[in-house]
C-alpha positions as CSV (number, residue, x, y, z in Angstrom):
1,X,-110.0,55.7,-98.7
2,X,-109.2,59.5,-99.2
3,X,-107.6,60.6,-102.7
4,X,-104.4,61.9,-100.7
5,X,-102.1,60.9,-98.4
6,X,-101.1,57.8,-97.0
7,X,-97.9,56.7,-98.8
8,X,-95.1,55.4,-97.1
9,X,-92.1,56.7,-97.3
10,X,-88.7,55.0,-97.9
11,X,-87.5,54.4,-94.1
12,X,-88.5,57.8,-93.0
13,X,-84.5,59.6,-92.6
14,X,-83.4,63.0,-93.3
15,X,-81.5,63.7,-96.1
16,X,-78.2,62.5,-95.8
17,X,-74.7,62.8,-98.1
18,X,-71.0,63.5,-97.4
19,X,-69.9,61.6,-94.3
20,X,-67.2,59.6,-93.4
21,X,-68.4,56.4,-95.0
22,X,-69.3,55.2,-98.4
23,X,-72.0,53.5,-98.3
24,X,-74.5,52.8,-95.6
25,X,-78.1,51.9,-97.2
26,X,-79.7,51.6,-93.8
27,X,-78.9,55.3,-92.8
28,X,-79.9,57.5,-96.1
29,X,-80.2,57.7,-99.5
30,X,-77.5,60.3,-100.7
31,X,-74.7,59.3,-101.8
32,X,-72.2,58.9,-98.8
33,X,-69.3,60.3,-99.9
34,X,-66.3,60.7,-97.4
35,X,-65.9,64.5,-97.0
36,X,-63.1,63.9,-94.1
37,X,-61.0,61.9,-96.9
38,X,-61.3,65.2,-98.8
39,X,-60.0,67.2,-96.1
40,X,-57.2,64.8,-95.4
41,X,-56.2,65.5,-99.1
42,X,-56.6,69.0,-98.5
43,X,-53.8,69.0,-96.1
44,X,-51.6,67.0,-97.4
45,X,-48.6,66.2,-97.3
46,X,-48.5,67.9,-93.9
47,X,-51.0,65.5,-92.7
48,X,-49.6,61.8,-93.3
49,X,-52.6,59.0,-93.0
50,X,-51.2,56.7,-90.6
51,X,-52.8,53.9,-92.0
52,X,-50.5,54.4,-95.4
53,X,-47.5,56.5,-93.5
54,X,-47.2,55.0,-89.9
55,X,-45.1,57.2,-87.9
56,X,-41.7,55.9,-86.7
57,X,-41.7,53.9,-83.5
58,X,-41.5,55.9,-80.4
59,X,-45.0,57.9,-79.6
60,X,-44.3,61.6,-80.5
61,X,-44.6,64.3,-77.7
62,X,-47.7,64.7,-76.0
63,X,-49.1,68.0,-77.2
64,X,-46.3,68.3,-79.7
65,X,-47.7,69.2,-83.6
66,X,-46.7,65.5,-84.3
67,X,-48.8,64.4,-81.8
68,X,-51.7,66.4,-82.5
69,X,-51.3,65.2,-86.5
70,X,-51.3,61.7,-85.3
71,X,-54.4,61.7,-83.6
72,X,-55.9,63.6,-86.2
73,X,-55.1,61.1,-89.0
74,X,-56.0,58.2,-86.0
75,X,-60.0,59.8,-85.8
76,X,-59.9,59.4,-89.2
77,X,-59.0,56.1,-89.5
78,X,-61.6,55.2,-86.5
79,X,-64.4,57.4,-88.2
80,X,-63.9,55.1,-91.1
81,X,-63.2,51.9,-90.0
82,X,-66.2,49.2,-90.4
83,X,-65.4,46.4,-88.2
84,X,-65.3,45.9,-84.8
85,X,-67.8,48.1,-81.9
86,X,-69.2,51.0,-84.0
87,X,-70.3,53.4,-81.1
88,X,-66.5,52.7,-79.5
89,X,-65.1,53.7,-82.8
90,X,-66.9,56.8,-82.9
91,X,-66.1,57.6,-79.1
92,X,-62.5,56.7,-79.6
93,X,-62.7,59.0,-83.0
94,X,-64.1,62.0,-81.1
95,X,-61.7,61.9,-78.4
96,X,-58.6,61.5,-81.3
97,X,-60.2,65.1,-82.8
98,X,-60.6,66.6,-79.1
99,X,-57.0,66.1,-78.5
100,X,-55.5,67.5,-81.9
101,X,-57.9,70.4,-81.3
102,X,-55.9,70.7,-77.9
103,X,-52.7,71.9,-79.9
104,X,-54.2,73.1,-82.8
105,X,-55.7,76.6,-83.1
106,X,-57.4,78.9,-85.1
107,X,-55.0,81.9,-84.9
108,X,-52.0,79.1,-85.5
109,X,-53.1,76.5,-87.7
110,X,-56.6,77.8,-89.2
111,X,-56.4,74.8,-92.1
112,X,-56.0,72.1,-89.6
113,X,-58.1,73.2,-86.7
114,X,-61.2,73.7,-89.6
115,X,-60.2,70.1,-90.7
116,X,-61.2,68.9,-86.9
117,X,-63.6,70.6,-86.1
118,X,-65.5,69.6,-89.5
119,X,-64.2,66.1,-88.4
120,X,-65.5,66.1,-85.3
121,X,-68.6,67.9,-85.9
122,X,-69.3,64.9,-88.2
123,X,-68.4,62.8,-85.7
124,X,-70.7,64.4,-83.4
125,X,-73.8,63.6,-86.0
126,X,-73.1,59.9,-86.0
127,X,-72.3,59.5,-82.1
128,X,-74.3,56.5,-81.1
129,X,-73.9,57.3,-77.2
130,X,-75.2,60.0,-75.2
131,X,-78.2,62.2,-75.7
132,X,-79.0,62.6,-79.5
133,X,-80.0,66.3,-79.1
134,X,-77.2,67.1,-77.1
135,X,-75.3,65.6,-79.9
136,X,-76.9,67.2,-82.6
137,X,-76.0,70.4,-81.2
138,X,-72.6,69.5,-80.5
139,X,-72.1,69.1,-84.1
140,X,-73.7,71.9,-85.3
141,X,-71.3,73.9,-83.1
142,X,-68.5,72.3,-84.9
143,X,-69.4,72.5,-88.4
144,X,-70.1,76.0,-87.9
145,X,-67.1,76.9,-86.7
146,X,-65.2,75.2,-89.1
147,X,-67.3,77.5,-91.6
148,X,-64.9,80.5,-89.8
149,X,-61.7,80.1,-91.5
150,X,-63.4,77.9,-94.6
151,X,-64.7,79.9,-97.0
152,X,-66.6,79.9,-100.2
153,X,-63.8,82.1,-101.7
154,X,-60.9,80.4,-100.6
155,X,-62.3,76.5,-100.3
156,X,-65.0,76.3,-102.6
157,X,-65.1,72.7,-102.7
158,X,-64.2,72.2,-98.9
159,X,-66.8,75.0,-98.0
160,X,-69.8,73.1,-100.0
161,X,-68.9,69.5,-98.0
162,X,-69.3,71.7,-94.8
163,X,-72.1,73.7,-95.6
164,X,-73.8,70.1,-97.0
165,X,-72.8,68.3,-93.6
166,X,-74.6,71.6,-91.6
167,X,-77.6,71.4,-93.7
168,X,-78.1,67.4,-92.6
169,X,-77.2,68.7,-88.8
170,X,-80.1,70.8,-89.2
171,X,-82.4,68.7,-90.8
172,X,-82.2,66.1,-88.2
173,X,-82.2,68.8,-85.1
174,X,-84.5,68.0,-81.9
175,X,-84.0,71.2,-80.8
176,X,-85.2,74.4,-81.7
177,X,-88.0,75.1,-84.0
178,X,-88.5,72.8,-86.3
179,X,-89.8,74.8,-88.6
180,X,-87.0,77.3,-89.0
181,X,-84.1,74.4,-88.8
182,X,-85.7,73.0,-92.0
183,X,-85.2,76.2,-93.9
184,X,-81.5,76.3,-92.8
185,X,-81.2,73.2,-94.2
186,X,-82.8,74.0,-97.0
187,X,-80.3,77.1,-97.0
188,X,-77.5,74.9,-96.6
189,X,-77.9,72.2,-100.0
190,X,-79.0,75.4,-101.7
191,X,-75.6,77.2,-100.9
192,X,-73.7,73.6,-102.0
193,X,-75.3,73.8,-105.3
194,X,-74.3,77.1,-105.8
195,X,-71.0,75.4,-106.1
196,X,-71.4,72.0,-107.4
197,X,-72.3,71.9,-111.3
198,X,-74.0,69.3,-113.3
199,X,-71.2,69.5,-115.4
200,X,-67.8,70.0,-113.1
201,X,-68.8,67.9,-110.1
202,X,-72.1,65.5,-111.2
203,X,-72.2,63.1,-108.2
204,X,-71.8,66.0,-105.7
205,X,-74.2,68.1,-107.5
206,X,-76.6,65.0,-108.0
207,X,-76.1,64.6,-104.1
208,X,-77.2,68.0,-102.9
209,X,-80.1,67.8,-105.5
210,X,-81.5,64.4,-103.9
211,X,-81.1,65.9,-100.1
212,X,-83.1,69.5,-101.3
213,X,-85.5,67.4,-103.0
214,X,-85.7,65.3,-99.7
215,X,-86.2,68.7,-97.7
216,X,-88.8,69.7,-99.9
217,X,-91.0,67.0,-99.9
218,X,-91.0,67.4,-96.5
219,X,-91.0,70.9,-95.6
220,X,-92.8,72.6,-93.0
221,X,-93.2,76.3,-94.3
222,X,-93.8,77.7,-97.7
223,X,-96.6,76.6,-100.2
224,X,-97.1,72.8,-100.5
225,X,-97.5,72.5,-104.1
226,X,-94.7,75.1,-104.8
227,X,-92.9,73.0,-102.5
228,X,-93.8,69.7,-104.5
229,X,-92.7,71.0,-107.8
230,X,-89.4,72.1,-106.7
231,X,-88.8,68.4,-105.2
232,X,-89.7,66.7,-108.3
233,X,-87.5,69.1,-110.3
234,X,-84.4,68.2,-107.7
235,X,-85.6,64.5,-107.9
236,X,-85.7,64.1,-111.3
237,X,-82.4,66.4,-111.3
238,X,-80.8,63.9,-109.1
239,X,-81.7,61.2,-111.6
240,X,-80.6,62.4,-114.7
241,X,-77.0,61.6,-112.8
242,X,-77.4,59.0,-110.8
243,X,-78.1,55.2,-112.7
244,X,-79.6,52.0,-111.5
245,X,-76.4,50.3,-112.7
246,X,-73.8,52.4,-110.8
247,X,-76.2,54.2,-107.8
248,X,-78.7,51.6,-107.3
249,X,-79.7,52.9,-103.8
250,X,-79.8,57.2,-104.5
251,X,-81.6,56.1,-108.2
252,X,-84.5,54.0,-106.0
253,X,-84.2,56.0,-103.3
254,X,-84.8,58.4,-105.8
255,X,-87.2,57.1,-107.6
256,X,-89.7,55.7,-104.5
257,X,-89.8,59.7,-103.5
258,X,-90.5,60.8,-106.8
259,X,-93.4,58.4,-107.1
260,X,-94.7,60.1,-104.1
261,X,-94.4,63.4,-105.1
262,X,-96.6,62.7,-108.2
263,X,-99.1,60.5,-106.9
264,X,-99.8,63.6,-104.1
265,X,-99.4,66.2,-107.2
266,X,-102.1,68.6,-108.0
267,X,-100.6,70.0,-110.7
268,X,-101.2,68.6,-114.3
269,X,-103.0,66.3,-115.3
270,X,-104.0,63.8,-112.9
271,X,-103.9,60.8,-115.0
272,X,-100.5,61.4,-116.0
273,X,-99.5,61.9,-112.4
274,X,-100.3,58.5,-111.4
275,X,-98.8,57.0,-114.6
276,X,-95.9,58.7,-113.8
277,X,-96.1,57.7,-109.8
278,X,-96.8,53.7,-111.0
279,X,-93.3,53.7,-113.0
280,X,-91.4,55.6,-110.8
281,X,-92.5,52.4,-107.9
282,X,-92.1,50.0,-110.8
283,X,-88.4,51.6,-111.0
284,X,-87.6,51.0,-107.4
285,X,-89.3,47.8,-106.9
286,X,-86.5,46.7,-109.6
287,X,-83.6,47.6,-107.3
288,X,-85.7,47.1,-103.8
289,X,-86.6,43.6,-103.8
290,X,-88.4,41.5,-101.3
291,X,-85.0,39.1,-100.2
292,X,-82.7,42.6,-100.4
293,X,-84.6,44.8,-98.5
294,X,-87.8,43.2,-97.1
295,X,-88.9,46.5,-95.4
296,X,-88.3,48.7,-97.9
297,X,-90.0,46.1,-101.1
298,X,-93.1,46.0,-98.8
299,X,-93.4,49.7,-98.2
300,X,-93.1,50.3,-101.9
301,X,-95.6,47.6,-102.8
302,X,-97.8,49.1,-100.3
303,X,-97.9,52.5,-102.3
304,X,-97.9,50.8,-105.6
305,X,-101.1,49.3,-104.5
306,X,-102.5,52.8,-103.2
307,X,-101.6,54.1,-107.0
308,X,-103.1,51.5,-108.9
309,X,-106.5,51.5,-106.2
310,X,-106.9,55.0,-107.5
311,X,-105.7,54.5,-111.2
312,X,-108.0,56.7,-113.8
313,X,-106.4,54.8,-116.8
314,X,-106.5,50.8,-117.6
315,X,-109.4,48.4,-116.8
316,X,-110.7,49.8,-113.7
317,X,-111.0,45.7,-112.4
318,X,-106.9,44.8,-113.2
319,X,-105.9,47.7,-111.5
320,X,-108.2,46.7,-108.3
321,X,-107.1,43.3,-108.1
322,X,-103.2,44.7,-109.0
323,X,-104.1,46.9,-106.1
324,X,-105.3,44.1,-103.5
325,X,-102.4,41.9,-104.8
326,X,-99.8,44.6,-103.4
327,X,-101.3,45.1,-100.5
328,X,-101.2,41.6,-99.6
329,X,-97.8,41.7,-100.6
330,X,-97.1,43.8,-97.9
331,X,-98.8,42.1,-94.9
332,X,-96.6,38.6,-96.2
333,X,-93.8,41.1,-94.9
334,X,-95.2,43.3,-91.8
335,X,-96.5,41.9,-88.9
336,X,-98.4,43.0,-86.2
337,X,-95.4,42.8,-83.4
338,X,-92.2,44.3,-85.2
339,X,-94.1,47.1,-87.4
340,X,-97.8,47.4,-86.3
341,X,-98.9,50.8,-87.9
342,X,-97.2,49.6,-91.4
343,X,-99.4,46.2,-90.7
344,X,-102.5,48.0,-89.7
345,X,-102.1,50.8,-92.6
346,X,-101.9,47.4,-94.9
347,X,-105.0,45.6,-93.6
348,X,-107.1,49.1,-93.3
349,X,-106.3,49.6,-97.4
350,X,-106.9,45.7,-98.0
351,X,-110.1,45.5,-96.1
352,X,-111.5,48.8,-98.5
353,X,-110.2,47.2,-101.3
354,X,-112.0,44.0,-100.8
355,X,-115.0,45.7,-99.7
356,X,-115.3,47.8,-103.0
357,X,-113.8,44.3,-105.0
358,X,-115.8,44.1,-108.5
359,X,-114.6,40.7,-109.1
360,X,-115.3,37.3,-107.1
361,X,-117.7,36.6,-104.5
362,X,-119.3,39.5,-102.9
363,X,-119.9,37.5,-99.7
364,X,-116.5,36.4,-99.6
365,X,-115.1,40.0,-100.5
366,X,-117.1,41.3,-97.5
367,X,-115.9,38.6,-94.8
368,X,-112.1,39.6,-96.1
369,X,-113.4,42.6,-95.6
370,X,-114.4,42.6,-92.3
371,X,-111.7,40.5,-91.3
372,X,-108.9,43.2,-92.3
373,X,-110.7,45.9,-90.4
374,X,-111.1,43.6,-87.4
375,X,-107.0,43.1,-87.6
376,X,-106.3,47.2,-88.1
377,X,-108.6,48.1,-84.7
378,X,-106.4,45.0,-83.1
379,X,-103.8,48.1,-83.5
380,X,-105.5,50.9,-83.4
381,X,-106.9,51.9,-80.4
382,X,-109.0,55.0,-80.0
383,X,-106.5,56.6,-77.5
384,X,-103.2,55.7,-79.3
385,X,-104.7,55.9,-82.8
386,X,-108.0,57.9,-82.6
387,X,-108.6,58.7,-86.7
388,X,-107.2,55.9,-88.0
389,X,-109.3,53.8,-85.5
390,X,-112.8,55.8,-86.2
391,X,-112.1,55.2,-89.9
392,X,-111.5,51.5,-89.6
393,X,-114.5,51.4,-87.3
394,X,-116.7,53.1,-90.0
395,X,-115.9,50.7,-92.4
396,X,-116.2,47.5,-90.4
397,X,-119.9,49.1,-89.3
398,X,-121.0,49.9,-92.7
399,X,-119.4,45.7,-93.6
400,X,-121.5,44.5,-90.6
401,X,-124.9,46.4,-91.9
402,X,-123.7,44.8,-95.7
403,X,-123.9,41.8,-94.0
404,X,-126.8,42.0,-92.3
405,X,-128.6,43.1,-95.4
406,X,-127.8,40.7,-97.6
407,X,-128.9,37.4,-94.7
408,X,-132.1,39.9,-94.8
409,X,-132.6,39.7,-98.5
410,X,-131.6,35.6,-98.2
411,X,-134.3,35.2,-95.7
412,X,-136.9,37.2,-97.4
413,X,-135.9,34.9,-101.3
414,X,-135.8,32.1,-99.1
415,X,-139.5,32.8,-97.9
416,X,-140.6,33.8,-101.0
417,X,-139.3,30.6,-102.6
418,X,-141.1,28.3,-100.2
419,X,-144.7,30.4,-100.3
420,X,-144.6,29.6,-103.9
């Protein structure tokens, strides 16, 4: 097993905070906080919500101000409803925004043709049809055009939700270098916290810290550990706000990620850095449990194992047999159809773990072994998987040559027995 690498991470998505909805666990960790409520507050009373102000009967003029401020309060409505066909809701949303943005303009009405095309640039980002990139780019056309008439100095508040809603565009780009889309996103949560304060605006702020600290962890350029400290500063930022009894799902999203970043930490001491990882997994697995969120509980008790595998402190023993307990834990959840490199990653780490196993049988230890590896090359294929599968076929040779050894040194006491 090498010392780094090899956690999992949470589900693997971007950073995400400030759409239209309030909570979807599946999608992100940030806080999703309706920035297209905040612009509908922003302009009114021009802007009536039809879903509290209906207009009078009789459909107002095609292309008529009226009109285009129905449709406008109608995509939101549809961006934020939560029953029915979710893609249709979004398609019917985006058309809504198209056609106020057909009356509305810049020169004219620069508050709410910023409003749409923020709103639809959102919209864009969570389009379930068509081509993702051409999506992506669809919406980061929007946002930054909406970024033309709203301004730091005018629309502090307003200009923070776009520029946070741009950085998440960015961050989940296809296109382009990848490299230098990071760093705009980067750019982007950095310019929302120079707005947001701990102290005026703590969720928002506590959102834009959890997203940077998301971007760091996984950032492409700059120094990796200078990189790691500055996402454990924005985690651990993040969850001075945020609380396991009123954010369960940012404080263990939270708290899973900043495991991570200490278990992989070279600075410090090292021994503290895996106590530190340990509680931080302890802290999720007490929000993440297995019949809440199977996936998540058995990624978690996946790197719980890894940390207490390669614990310095506590009986060396307990924390191997904490270790193969976890990963076990995780194969009762993975299996080798629906999530085959989490299963195989499981079995690879179970089969060291028995293999180096200082208590029980040693015989027994090796056939569990053996067996684990055998599952992981079941996966892992030299073409599709070609280190993983060399390292798993290391460690089943050097089990098969344990084997063999020992039925050597059998024979050779069972000869010596019967000569004498």
């Amino acid at each position: 097993m090498r010392p780094r690498g090899g956690l999992m991470t949470p589900d693997g998505d971007p950073p995400r905070a400030r759409e239209f909805r309030q909570n979807d666990a599946s999608r992100g960790h940030a806080r999703l906080h309706t920035a297209l409520q905040e612009l509908k507050d922003l302009l009114e009373p021009r802007l009536n919500c039809i879903a509290e102000h209906p207009l009078p009967p009789g459909e107002p003029h095609e292309g008529s101000p009226d009109w285009a401020t129905a449709r406008f309060n109608l995509g939101l409505a549809l961006a934020q409803r939560a029953d029915r066909d979710r893609s249709q809701n979004w398609e019917l949303a985006i058309a809504a925004f198209e056609d106020a943005l057909s009356v509305w303009t810049r020169e004219h009405n620069p508050v709410q043709w910023a409003a749409a095309r923020m709103s639809l640039g959102v919209a864009f980002r969570e389009r379930l049809a068509g081509e993702r990139s051409d999506n992506q780019e669809r919406a980061i056309a929007a946002l930054e055009e909406s970024l033309l008439v709203v301004t730091r100095e005018r629309n502090p508040q307003q200009w923070a939700d776009a520029r946070m809603n741009l950085g998440i565009a960015y961050w989940e780009r296809l296109a382009g270098d990848r490299s230098q889309n990071r760093e705009r996103a980067i750019q982007a949560f950095d310019d929302s916290l120079s707005v947001w304060t701990r102290d005026d605006n703590p969720e928002d702020w506590a959102t834009a810290q959890l997203n940077l600290a998301f971007a760091y962890q996984e950032r492409d350029g700059g120094d990796r550990e200078e990189c790691r400290e500055r996402a454990i500063a924005a985690f651990e930022n993040s969850l001075s706000v945020f609380t396991r009894e009123h954010n369960p799902g940012e404080w263990a999203a939270a708290c899973m990620s900043l495991g991570i970043a200490y278990w992989g930490r070279f600075a410090g001491d090292r021994s503290q850095n895996q106590e530190r990882a340990i509680a931080a997994f302890g802290n999720t697995l007490s929000v993440c449990t297995r019949e809440a969120n199977a996936e998540r509980w058995a990624a978690t008790r996946l790197n719980l194992g890894i940390a207490f595998w390669e614990r310095l402190a506590g009986d060396r023993s307990q924390n191997r047999e904490q270790a193969i307990a976890a990963f076990e834990d995780a194969i009762s959840v993975w299996t080798r159809d629906v999530n085959p490199d989490g299963w195989a990653a499981a079995q690879m780490k179970l089969g060291i773990a028995y293999r180096e196993r200082l208590a029980g049988n040693r015989s027994e230890n090796r056939e569990r072994a053996i067996a684990a590896f055998e599952e992981a090359l079941r996966v892992w294929v030299g073409e599709r998987n070609p280190e993983e599968a060399a390292v798993a076929r290391a460690n089943l040779d050097a089990a098969y040559r344990d084997r063999f050894a020992e039925w050597v040194e059998n024979r050779v006491s069972c000869n010596s027995s019967n000569l004498i």
